[in-house]
C-alpha positions in Angstrom: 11.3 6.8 43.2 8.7 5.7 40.9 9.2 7.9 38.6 12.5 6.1 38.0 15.0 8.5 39.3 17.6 8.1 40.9 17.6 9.9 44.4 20.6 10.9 46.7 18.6 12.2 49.8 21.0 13.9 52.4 20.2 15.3 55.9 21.7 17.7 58.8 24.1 14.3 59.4 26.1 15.0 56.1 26.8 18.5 56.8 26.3 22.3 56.9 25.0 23.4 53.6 26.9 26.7 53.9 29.9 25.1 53.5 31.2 24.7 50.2 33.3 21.4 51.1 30.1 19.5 51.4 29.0 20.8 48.0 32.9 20.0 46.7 32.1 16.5 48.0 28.7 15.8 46.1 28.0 13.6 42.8 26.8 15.2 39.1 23.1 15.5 39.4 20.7 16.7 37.1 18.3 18.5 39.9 18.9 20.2 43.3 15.8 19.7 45.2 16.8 22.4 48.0 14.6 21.5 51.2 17.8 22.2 53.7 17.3 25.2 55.9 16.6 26.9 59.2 12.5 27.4 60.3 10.0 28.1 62.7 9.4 32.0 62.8 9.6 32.1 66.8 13.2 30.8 66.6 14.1 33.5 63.4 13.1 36.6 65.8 15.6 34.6 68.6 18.6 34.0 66.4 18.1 36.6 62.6 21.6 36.1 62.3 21.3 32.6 62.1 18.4 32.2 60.0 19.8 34.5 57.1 23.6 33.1 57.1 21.5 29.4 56.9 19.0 30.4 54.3 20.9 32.8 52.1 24.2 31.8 52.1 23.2 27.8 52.3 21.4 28.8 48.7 24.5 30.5 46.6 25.9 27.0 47.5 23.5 25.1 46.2 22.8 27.4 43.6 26.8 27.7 42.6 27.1 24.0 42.4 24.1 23.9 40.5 25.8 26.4 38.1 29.0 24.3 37.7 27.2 21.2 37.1 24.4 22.3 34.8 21.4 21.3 36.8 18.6 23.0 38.0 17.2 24.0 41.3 14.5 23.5 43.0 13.6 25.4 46.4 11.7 25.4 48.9 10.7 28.9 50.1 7.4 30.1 52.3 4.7 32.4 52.9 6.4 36.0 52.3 3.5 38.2 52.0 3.4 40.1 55.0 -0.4 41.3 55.6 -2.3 40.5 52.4 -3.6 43.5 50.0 -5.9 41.1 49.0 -7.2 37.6 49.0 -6.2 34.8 47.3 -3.0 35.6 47.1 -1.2 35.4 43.3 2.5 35.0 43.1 2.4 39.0 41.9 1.1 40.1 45.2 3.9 42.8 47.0 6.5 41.4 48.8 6.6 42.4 52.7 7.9 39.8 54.9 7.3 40.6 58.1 9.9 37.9 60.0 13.0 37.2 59.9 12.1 33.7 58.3 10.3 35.0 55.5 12.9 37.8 54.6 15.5 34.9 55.1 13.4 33.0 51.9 13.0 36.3 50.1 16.5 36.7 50.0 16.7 33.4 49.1 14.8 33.5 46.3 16.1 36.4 44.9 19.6 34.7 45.1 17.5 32.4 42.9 16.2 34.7 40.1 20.1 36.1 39.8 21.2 32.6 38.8 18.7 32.1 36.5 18.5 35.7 34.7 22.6 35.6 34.5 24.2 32.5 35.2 22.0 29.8 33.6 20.2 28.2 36.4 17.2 26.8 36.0 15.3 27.8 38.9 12.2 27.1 40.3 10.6 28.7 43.7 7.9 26.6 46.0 6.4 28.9 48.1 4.9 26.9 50.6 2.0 28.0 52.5 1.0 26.2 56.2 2.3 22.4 55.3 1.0 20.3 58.1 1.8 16.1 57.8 3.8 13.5 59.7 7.1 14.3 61.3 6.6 17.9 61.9 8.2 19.7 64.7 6.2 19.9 67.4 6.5 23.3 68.3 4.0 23.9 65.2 0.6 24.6 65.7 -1.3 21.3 64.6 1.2 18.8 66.7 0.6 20.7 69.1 -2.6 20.2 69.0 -2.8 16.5 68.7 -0.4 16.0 71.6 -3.5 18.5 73.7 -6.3 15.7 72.4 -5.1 13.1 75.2 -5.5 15.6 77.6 -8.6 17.8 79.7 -8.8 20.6 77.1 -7.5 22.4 74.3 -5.4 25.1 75.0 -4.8 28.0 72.4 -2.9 31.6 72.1 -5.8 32.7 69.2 -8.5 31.5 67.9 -8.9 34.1 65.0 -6.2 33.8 62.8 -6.6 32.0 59.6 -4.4 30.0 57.6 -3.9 28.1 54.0 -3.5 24.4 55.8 -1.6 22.1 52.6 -1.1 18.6 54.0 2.8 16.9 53.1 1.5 14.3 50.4 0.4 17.4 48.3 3.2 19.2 48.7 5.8 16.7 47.4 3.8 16.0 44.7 4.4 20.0 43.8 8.0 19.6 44.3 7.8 16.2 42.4 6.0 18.0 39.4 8.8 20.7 39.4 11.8 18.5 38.7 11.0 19.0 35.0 9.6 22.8 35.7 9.6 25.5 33.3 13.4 26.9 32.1 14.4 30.2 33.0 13.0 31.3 36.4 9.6 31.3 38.0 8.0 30.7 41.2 4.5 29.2 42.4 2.3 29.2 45.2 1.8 25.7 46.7 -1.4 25.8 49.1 -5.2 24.5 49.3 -6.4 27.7 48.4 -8.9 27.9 51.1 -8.2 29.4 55.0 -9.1 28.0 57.8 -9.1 30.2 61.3 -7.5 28.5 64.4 -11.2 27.5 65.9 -12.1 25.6 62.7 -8.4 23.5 63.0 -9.2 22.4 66.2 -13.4 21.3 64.9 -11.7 19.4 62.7 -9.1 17.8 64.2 -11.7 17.0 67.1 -14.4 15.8 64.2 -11.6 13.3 63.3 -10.0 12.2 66.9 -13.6 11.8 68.0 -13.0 14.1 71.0 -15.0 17.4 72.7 -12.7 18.4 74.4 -13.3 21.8 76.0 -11.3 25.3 74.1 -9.5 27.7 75.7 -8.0 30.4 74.3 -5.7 33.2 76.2 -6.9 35.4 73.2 -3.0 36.4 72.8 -2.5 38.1 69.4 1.7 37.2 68.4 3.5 40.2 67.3 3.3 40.8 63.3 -0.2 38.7 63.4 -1.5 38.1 60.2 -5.2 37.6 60.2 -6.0 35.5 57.2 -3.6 33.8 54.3 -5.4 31.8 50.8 -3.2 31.3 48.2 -4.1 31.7 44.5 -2.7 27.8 43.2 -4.0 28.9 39.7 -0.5 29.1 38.4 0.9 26.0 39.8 -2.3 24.3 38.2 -1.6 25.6 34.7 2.2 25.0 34.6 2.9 22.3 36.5 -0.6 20.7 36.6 -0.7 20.3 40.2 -3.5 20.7 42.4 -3.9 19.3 46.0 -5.4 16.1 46.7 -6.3 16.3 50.6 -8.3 18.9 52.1 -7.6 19.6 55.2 -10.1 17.5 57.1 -8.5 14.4 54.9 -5.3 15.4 55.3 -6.0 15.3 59.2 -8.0 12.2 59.3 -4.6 10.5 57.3 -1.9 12.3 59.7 -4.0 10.8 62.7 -3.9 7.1 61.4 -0.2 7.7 61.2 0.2 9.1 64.8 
């Protein structure tokens, strides 16, 4: 990196982070960045089971070879707010998550806050709002989108909802900033602090493709809908000194070079 640190990046290829053998297997380390996990909220309501043995269980791991080899964690968790009381949303907001994904990272989290109250774990908690960037899944909503522009229209299950868009770049440098995080326990929002509803994601992704294509929407609310998310980044700002670069009509108009 060029920070000067010394990375050992590992992927689904060297094995299943619930098993402790692949934890066994791993080198001293001073930080756990802890990105590995199921997602995708359609596919928690399809497999729960799946999604909380992956998310919880994959975290003790980490979190209990962090323990043994005095580092400190770093995770990556998500949007667990349920329906927001209030907007923007501060990390003290009530805790409802209203998937199986999000309880899956609440659990996770609290597995988290454990290790560092009574074990000695530094840990620190990302929750990541809507990342969009290169690489992601298509199923999500903004690939899917891009792969609609070389089409005859736009095709869309709501155009209401709105969402906290934080494009990739920004979001590793939070979890960049983080590796020398506060002691103890805390967690942070990581977002743009500004929503944007479904109809304004597809303006700007036109603005930048250069397209009008038509938009249709089968005005199809999905079960638990949550109709707006904005984080509150203030505390990420003061601790960590992290604030997002892109917004999101940059943060399109670099994913699309990429593309």
């Amino acid at each position: 990196m060029a920070e000067g640190r010394e990375v050992l990046a590992l992927s689904r290829a060297d094995g299943d982070i619930t098993d402790g053998g692949v934890w066994n297997a791993l080198p001293p380390a001073k930080v756990v960045v802890h990105l590995a996990g199921q997602s995708f909220v359609p596919d928690s309501w399809k497999s729960p089971d799946r999604f909380l043995t992956v998310n919880v269980d994959g975290t003790k791991r980490a979190l209990e070879w962090c323990r043994r080899n005095g580092a400190r964690l770093v995770f990556a968790s998500a949007y667990v707010y349920g329906i927001p009381e209030s907007l923007p949303i501060r990390e003290s907001h009530p805790v409802r998550p209203n998937n199986p994904y999000a309880l899956s990272k609440y659990l996770a989290e609290q597995c988290c806050e454990f290790a560092a109250r009574y074990q000695g774990v530094n840990s620190t908690v990302l929750r990541v709002f809507n990342v969009f960037g290169p690489g992601q899944r298509e199923e999500f909503l903004l690939p899917t989108l891009v792969q609609q522009l070389a089409g005859s229209e736009i095709r869309v299950m709501d155009l209401a909802p709105k969402r906290d868009y934080v494009y990739l770049p920004d979001v590793v440098d939070a979890f960049v900033r983080a590796l020398d995080g506060p002691t103890g326990f805390q967690r942070f929002n990581i977002g743009s602090g500004i929503s944007y509803s479904v109809a304004e994601l597809v303006a700007e992704l036109q603005a930048a493709a250069g397209t009008k294509l038509p938009v249709v929407s089968m005005a199809e609310q999905r079960p638990q809908e949550i109709p707006d998310v904005r984080a509150d980044i203030n505390l990420a700002g003061e601790v960590l000194a992290w604030a997002p670069v892109f917004d999101l009509a940059a943060g399109i108009r670099d994913m699309l070079k990429g593309s």
